[in-house]
C-alpha positions in Angstrom: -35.4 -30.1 17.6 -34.8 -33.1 18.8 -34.4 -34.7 15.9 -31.3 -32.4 15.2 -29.5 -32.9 18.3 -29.6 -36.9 17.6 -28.2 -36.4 14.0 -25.6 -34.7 15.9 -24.9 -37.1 18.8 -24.8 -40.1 16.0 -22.7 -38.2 13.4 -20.6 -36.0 15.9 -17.3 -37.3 14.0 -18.4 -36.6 10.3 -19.3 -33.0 11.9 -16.9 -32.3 13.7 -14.5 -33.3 10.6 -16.4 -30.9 8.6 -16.4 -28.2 10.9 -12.7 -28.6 11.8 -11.9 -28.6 7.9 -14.0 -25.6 7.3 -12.2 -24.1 10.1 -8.8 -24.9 8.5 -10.0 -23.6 5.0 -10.7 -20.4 6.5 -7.7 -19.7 8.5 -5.3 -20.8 5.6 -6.7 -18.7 3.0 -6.1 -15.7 5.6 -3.1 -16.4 6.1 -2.3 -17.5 2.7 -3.3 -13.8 1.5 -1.1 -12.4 4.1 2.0 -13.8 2.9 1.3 -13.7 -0.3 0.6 -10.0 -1.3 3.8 -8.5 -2.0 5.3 -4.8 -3.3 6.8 -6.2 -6.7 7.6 -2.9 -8.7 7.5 1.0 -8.8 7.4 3.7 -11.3 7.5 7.1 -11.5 5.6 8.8 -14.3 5.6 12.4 -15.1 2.5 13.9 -16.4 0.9 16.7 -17.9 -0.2 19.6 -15.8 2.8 19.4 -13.4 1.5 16.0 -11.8 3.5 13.0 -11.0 2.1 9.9 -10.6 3.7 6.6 -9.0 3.0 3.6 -9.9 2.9 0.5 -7.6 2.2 -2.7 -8.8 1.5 -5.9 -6.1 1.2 -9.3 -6.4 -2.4 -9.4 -5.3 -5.5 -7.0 -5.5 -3.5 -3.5 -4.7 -3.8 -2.2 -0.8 -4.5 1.9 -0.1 -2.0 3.3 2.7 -2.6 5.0 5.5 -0.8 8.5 5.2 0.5 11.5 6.2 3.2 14.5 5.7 5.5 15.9 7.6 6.1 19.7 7.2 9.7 20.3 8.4 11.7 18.8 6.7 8.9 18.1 4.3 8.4 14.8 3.6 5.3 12.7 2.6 5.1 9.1 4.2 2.6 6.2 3.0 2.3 2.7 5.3 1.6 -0.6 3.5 0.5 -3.0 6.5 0.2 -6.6 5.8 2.7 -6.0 2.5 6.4 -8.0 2.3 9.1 -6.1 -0.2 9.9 -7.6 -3.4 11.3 -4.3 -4.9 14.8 -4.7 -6.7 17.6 -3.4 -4.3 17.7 -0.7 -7.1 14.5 0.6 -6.0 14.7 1.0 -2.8 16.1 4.8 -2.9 15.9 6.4 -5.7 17.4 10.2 -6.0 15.6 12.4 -8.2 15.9 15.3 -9.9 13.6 18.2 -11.2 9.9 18.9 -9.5 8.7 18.7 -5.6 9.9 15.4 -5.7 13.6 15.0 -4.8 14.3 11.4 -3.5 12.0 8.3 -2.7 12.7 5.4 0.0 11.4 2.2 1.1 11.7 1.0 4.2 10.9 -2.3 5.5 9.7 -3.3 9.0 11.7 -5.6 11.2 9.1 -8.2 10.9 8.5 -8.0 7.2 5.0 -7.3 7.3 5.3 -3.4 6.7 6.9 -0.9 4.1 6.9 2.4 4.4 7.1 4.4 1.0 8.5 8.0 2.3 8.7 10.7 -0.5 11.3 13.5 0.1 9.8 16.7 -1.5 10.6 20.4 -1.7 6.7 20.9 -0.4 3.8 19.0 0.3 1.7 18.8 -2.4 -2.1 17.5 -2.5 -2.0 13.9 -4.1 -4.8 11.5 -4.6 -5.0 7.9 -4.5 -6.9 4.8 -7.3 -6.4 1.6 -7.1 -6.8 -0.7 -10.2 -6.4 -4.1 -9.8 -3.1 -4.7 -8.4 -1.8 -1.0 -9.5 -1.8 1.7 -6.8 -1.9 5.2 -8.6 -0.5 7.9 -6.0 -1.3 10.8 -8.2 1.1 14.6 -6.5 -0.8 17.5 -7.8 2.7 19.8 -8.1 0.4 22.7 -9.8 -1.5 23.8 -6.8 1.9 23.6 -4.4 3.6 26.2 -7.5 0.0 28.3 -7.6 0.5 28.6 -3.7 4.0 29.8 -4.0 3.9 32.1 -6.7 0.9 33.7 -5.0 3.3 33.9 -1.6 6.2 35.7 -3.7 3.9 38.2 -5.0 2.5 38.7 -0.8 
């Protein structure tokens, strides 16, 4: 034990470089990640079986949002935290026609570390998330919201 805390006591400086370099390895790859992970494109993909999936491709290893839907006027709304914008102006809103989904809209925070990704839709719909690499899949299930309202017209 002893031993130890003379190593210490003779090599404080070499240590303390170390440590303090270690230190600053740590905090700039934080903070490198941070800045660097970025919303760079978006897609909108019909597929079979009346699903539409969206496509979001990042700069980095893709992020899952925190969600939720709002039912009047119906809206579905998806948070990317720690994610700048680096969408073409031309994708920002995006008006749509045909389907539950009517318009898309990205938003960013005032401090440029948030988007929010808000879907305008006829109904809320079930949807389901994957992430592959840097792709996000948001996957709306448009056959169970038609299921439900064919089975309300026939109530």
């Amino acid at each position: 034990m002893e031993r130890g805390l003379r190593f210490f006591i003779r090599n404080k400086s070499i240590v303390l470089k170390i440590s303090m370099g270690l230190l600053w390895l740590l905090l700039s790859n934080v903070v490198w990640a941070k800045e660097m992970l970025q919303l760079k494109n978006f897609e909108v993909r019909p597929l079979h079986s009346n699903k539409i999936q969206l496509l979001l491709e990042f700069s980095g290893p893709a992020v899952i949002p925190e969600s939720f839907s709002v039912e009047s006027p119906p809206s579905m709304v998806f948070d990317f935290i720690a994610v700048k914008n680096g969408l073409a102006k031309e994708l920002m809103n995006q008006a749509l026609s045909g389907g539950t989904l009517k318009n898309i809209t990205f938003l960013e925070a005032a401090d440029n570390n948030r988007i929010r990704m808000v879907l305008d839709v006829q109904r809320v719909v079930p949807f389901e998330k994957e992430v592959s690499g840097n792709i996000l899949k948001i996957t709306l299930d448009e056959s169970v919201a038609n299921t439900a309202a064919r089975a309300q017209k026939k109530v």
